[in-house]
MARMI-19811 format. One line per 4 residues: their letters; for each residue y, z, x of N, C-alpha, C, O. Coordinates in Angstrom, 1 decimal. Atoms other than C-alpha are relative to their C-alpha. Example, Ala and Ser with C-alpha at 12.3 -4.5 7.8 and 13.67 -1.06 7.14 Angstrom:
BEGIN
as = -1.2/0.0/0.9/-4.5/7.8/12.3/1.2/0.0/0.9/1.2/0.7/1.9 | -1.1/0.0/-0.9/-1.1/7.1/13.7/1.1/0.8/-0.8/2.2/0.9/-0.3
This chain:
BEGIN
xxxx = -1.2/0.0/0.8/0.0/0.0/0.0/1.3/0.0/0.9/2.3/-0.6/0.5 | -1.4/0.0/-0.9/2.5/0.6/2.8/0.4/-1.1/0.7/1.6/-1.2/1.0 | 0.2/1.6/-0.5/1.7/-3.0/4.2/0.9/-1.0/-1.1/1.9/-1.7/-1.0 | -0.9/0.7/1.5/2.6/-4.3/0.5/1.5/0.1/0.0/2.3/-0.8/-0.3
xxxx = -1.2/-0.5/0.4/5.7/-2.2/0.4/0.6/-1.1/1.5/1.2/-2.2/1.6 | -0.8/1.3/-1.0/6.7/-3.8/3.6/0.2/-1.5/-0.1/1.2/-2.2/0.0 | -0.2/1.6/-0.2/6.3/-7.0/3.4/0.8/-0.7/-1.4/1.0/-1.9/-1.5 | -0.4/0.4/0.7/7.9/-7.1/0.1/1.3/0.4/0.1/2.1/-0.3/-0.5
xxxx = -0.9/0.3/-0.5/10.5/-5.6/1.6/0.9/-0.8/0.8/2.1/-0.9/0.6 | -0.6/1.0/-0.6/11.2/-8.2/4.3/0.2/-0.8/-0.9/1.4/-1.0/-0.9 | -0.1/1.3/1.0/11.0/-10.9/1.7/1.3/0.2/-0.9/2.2/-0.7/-1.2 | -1.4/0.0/0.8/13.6/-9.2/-0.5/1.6/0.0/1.1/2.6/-0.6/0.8
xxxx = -1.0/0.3/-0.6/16.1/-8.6/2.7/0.2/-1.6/0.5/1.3/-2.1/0.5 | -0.4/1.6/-0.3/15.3/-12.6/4.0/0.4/-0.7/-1.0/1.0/-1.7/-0.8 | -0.2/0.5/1.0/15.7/-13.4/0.6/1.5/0.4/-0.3/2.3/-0.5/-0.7 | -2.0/-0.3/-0.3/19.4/-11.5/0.8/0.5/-1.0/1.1/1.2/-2.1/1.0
xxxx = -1.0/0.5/-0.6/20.3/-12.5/3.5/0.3/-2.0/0.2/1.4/-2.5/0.5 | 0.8/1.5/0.6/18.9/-16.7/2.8/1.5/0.1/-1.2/2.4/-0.7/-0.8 | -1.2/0.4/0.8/21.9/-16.4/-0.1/1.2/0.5/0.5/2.2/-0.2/0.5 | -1.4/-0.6/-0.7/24.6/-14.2/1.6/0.7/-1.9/0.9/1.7/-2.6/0.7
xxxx = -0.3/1.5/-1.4/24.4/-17.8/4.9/0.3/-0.9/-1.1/1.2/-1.7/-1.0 | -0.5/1.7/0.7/24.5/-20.4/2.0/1.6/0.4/-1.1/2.4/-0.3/-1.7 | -1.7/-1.0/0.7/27.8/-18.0/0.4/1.0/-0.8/0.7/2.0/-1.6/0.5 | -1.2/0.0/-1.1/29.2/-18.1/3.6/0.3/-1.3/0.5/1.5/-1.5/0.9
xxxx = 0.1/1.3/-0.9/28.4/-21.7/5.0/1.0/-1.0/-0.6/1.6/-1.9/0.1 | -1.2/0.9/0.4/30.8/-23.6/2.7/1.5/0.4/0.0/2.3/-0.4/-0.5 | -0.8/-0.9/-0.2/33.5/-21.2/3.4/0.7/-0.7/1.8/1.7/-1.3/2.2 | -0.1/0.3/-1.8/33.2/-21.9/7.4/0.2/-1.6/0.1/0.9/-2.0/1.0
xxxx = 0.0/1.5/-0.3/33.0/-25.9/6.9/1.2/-0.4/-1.0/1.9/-1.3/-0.7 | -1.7/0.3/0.1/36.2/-25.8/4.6/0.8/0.2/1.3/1.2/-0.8/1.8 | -0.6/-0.4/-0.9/38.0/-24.1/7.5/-0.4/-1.1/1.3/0.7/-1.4/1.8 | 0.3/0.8/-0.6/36.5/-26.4/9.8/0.6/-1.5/-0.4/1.2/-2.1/0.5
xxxx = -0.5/0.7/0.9/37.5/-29.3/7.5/1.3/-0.4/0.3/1.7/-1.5/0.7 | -1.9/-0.2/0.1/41.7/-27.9/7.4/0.2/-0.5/1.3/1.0/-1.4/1.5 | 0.0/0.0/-1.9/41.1/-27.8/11.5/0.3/-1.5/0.1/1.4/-2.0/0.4 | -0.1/1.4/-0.4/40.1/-31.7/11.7/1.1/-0.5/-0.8/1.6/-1.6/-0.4
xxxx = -1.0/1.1/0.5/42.8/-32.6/9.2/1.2/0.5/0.3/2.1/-0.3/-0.1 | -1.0/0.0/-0.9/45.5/-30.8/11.1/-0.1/-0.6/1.1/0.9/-1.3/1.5 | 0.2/1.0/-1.1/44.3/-32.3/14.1/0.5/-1.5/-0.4/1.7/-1.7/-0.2 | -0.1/1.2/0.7/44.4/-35.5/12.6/1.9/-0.1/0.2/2.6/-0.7/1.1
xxxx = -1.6/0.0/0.4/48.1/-35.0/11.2/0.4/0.4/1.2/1.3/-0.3/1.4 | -0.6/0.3/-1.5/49.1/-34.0/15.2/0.1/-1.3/0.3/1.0/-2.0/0.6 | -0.3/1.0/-1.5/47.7/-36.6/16.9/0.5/-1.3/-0.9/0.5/-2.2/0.0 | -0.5/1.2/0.7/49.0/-39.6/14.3/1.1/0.6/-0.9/0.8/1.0/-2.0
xxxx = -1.4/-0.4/0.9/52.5/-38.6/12.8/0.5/-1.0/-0.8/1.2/-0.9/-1.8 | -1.0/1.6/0.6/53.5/-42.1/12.1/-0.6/-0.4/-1.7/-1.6/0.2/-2.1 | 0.2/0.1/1.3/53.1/-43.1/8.6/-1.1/-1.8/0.0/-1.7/-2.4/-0.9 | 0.4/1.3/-0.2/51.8/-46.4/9.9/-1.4/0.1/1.0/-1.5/0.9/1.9
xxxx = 1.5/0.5/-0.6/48.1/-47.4/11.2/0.3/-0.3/1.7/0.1/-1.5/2.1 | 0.5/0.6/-1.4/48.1/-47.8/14.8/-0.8/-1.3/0.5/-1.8/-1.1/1.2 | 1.1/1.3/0.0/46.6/-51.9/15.1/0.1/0.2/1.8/1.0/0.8/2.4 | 0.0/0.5/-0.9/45.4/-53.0/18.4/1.1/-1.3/0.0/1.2/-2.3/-0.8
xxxx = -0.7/1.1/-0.2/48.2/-55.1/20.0/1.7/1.0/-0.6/2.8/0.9/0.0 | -1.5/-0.4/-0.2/51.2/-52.9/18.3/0.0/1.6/0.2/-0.9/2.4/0.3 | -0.6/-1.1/-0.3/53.5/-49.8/18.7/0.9/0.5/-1.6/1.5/-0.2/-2.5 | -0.5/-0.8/1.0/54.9/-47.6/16.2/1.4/0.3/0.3/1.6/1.3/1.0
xxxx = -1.4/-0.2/-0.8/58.7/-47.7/16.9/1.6/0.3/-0.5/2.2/-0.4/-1.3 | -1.3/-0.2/1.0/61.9/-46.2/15.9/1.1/-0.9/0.7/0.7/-1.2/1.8 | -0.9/0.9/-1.0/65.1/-48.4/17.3/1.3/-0.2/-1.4/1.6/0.2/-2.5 | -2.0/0.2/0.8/68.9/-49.5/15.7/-0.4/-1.5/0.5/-1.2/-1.9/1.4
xxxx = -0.1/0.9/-0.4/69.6/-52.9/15.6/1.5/-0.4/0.7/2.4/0.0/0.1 | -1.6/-0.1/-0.8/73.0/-53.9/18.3/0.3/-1.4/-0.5/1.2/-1.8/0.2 | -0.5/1.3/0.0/73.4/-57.5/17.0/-1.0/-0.8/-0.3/-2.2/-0.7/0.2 | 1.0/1.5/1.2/71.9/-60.5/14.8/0.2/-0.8/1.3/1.2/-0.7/1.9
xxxx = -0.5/1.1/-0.7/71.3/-63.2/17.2/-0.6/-1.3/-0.8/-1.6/-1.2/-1.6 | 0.2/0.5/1.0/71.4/-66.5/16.0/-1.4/-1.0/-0.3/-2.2/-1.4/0.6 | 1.3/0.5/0.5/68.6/-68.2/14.1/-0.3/-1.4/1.0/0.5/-1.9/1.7 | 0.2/0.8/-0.6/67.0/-70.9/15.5/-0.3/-1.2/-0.8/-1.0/-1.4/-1.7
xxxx = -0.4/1.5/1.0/68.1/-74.4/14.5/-1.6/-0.7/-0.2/-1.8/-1.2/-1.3 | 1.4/0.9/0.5/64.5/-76.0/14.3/-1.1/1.0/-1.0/-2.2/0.7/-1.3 | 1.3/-0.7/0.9/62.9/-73.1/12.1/0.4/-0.7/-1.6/1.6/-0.9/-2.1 | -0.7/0.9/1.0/62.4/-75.0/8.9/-0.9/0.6/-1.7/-1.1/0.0/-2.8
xxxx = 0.6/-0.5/1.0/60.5/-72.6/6.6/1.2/1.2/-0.5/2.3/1.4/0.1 | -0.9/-1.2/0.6/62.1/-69.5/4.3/-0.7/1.1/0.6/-1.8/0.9/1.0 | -1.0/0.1/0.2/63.1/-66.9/4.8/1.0/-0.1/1.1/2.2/0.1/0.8 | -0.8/0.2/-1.4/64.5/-67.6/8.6/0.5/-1.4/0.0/1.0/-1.8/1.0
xxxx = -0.9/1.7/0.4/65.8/-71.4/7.1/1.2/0.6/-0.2/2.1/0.1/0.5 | -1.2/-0.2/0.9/68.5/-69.4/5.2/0.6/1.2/1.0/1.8/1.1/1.4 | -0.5/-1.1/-0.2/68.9/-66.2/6.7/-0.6/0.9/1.5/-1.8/0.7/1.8 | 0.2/-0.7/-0.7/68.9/-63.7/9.6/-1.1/0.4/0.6/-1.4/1.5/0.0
xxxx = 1.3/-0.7/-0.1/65.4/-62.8/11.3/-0.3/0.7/1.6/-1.1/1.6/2.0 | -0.1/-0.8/-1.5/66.2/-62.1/15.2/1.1/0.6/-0.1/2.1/0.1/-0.6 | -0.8/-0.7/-0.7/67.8/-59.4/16.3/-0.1/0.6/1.5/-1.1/0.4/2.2 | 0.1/-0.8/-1.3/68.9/-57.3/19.6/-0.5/1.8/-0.5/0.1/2.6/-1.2
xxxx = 0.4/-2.0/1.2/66.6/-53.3/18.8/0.2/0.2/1.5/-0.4/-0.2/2.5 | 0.2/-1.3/-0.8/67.5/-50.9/20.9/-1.1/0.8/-0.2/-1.3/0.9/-1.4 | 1.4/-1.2/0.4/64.3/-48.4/20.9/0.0/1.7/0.7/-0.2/2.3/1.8 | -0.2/-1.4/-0.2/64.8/-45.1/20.2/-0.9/1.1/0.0/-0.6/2.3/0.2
xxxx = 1.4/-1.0/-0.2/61.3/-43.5/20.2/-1.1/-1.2/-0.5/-1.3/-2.2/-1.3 | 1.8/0.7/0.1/57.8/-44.9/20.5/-1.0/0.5/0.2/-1.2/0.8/1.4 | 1.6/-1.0/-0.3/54.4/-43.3/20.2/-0.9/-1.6/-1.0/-0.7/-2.8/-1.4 | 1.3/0.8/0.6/51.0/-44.7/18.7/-0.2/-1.1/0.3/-0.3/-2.0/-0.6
xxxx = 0.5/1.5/-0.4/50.3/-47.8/20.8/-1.2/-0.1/0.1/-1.9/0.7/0.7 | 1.1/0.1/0.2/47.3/-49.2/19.9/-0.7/-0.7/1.2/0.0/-0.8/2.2 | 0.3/0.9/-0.8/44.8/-51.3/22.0/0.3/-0.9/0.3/0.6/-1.8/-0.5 | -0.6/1.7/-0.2/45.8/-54.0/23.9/1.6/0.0/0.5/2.2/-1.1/0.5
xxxx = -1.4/0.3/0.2/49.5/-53.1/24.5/-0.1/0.9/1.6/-0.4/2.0/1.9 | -0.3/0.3/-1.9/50.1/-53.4/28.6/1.1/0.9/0.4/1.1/1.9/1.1 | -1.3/-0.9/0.2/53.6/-52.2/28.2/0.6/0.5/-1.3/1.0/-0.1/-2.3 | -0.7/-0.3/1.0/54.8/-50.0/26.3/1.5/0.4/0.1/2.0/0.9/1.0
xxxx = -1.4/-0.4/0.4/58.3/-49.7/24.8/0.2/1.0/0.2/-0.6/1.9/-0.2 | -0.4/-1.7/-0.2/60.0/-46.6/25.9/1.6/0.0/-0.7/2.2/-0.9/-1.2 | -1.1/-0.4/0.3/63.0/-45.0/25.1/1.1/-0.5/0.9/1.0/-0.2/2.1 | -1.1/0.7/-0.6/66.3/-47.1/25.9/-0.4/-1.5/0.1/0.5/-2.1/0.7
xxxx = 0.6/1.0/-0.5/64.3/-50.3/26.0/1.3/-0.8/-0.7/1.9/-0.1/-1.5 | -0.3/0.8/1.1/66.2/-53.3/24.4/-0.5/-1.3/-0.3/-0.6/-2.2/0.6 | 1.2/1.0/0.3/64.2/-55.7/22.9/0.6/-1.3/-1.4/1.0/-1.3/-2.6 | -0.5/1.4/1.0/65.0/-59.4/21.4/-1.2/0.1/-0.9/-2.2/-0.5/-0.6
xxxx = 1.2/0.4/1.2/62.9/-59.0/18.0/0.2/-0.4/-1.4/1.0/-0.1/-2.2 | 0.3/0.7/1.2/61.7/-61.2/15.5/-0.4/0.6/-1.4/-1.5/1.1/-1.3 | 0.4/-0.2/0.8/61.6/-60.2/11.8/-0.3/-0.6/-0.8/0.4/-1.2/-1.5 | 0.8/1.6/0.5/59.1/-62.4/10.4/0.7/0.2/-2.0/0.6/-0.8/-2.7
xxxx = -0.4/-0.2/1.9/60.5/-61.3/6.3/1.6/-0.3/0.1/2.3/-0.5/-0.8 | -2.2/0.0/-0.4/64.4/-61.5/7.6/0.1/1.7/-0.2/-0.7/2.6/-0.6 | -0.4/-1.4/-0.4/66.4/-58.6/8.2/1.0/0.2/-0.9/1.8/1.2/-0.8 | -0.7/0.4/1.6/68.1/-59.7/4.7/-0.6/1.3/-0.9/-1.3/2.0/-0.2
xxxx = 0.7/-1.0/1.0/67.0/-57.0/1.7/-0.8/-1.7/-1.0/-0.4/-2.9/-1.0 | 0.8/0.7/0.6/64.4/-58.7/-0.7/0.9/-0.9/-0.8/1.0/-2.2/-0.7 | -1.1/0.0/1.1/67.2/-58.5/-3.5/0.6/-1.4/0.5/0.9/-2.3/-0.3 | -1.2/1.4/-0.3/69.3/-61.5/-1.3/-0.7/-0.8/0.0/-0.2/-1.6/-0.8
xxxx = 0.7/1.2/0.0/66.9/-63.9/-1.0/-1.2/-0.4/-1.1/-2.2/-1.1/-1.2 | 0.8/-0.6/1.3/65.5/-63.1/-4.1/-0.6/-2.0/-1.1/-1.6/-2.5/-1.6 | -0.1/1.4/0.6/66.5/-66.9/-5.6/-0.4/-0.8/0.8/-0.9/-1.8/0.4 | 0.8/1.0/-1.5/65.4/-68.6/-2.3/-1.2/-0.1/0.3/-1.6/-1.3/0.6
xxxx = 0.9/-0.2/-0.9/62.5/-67.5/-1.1/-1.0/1.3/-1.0/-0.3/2.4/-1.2 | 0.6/-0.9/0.8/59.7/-65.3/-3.3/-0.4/0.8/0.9/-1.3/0.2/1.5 | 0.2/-1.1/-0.6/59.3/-61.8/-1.1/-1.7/-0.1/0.2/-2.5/-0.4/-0.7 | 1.2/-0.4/0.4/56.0/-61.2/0.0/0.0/1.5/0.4/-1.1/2.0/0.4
xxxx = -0.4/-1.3/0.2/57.3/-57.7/0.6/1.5/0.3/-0.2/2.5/-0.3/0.1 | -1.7/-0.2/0.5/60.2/-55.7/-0.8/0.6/0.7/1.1/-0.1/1.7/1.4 | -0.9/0.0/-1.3/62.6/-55.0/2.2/1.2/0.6/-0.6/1.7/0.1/-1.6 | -1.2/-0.3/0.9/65.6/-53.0/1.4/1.4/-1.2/1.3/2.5/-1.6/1.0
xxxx = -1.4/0.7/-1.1/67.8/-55.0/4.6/0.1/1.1/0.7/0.0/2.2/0.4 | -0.7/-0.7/-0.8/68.8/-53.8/7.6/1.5/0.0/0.2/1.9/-0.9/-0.5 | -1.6/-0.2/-1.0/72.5/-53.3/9.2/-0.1/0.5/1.1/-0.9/1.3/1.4 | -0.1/-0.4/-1.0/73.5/-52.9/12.3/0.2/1.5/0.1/0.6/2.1/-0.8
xxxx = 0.1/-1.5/-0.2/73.3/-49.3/13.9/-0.7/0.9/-1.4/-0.2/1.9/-1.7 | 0.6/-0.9/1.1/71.1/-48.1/10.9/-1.7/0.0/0.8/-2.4/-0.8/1.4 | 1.5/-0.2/-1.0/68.0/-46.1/12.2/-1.4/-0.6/-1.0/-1.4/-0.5/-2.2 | 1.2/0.4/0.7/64.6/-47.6/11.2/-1.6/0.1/1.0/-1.8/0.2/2.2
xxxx = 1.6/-0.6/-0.1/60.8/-47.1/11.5/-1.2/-1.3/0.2/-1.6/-1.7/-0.9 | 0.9/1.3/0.5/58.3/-50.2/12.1/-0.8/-0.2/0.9/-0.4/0.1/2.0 | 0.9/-0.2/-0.6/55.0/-50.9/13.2/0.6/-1.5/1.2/1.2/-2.5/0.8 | -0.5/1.3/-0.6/55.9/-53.7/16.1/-1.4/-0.3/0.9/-2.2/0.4/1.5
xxxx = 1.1/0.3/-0.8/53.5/-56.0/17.5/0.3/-0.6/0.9/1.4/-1.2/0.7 | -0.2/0.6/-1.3/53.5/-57.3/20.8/-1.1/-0.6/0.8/-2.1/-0.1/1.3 | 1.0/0.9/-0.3/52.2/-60.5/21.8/0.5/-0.7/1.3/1.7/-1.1/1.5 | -0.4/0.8/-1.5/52.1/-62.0/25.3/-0.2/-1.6/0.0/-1.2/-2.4/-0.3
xxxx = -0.5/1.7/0.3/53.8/-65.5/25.5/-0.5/-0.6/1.6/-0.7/0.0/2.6 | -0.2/0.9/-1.8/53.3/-68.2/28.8/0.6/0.6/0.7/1.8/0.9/0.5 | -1.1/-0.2/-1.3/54.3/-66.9/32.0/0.6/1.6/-0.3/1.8/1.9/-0.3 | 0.1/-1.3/0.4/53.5/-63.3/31.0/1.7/0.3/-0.8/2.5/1.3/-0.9
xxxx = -1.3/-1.2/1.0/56.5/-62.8/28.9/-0.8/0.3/-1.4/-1.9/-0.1/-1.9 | 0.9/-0.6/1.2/56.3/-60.6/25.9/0.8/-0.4/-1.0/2.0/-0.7/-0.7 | -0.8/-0.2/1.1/57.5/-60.9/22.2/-0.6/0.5/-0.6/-1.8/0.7/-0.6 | -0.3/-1.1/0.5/58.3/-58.7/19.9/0.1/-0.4/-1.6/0.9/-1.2/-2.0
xxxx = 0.1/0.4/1.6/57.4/-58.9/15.9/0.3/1.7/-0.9/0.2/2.8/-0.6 | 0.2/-1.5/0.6/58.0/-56.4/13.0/-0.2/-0.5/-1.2/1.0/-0.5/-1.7 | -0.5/0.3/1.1/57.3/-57.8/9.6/0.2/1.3/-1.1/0.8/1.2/-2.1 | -0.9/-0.7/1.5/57.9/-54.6/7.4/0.4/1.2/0.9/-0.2/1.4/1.9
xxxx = -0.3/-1.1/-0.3/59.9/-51.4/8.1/0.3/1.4/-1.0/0.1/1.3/-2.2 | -0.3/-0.7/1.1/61.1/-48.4/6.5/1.9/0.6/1.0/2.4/0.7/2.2 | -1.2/-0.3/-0.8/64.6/-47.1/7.1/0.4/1.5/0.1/0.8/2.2/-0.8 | -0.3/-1.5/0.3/65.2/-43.5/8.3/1.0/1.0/-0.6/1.0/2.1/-1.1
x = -1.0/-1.4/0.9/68.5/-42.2/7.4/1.4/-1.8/0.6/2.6/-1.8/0.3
């Protein structure tokens, strides 16, 4: 009888403590969970995807330069699409990108949508994204890709941005 009593005692404490671990175990793997998705929100701040080939880049634009007479499609037929960006912070370069943009850089770049708001070219040219417009010295946000031209030069694309303040 004292064999009995034992062994039905082990079974009732493995049997505690068997549901106490499956209590606790979803408890520990939320917290583990919060961990990876702060991690996460560190190491990628940008609101934007990191592609191989671009940079995540804040910058001002110092001057429209002008369009180029043989572009014969919309919306760079009608309106504004290179500028001169100053670059005012850059993080999140993805694969593929040799040099990265630093802070002070300035950079002759192409805005493949124009640097128009949607709204102006609205009757010209059907948006394939809505663009509020840039202005000169207004800070903005945009994923930039960077592609190596002949004779190792680089250029500089941004088709959408967002504008920070």
């Amino acid at each position: 009888m004292n064999n009995n009593f034992r062994i039905i005692a082990l079974l009732f404490i493995g049997f505690v403590l068997s549901i106490s671990c499956k209590v606790k175990a979803p408890a520990k793997e939320k917290k583990q969970e919060s961990n990876t998705t702060n991690n996460t929100a560190i190491a990628n701040p940008a609101p934007y995807p990191t592609e191989p080939g671009t940079c995540v880049v804040q910058g001002y634009i110092i001057s429209l330069l002008k369009n180029d007479s043989t572009q014969n499609e919309e919306p760079c037929k009608s309106f504004p699409c290179k500028a001169k960006v100053i670059i005012t912070k850059s993080r999140g370069c993805g694969f593929g990108v040799s040099q990265k943009p630093v802070e002070g850089d300035t950079l002759d770049v192409n805005f493949t949508h124009s640097i128009a708001s949607s709204e102006e070219f609205k009757g010209v040219y059907k948006a394939q994204v809505k663009l509020q417009g840039l202005k000169t010295d207004q800070l903005f946000e945009a994923q930039m890709r960077i592609k190596l031209r002949p004779m190792n030069k680089l250029s500089y694309e941004i088709s959408n941005y967002d504008i920070v303040r």
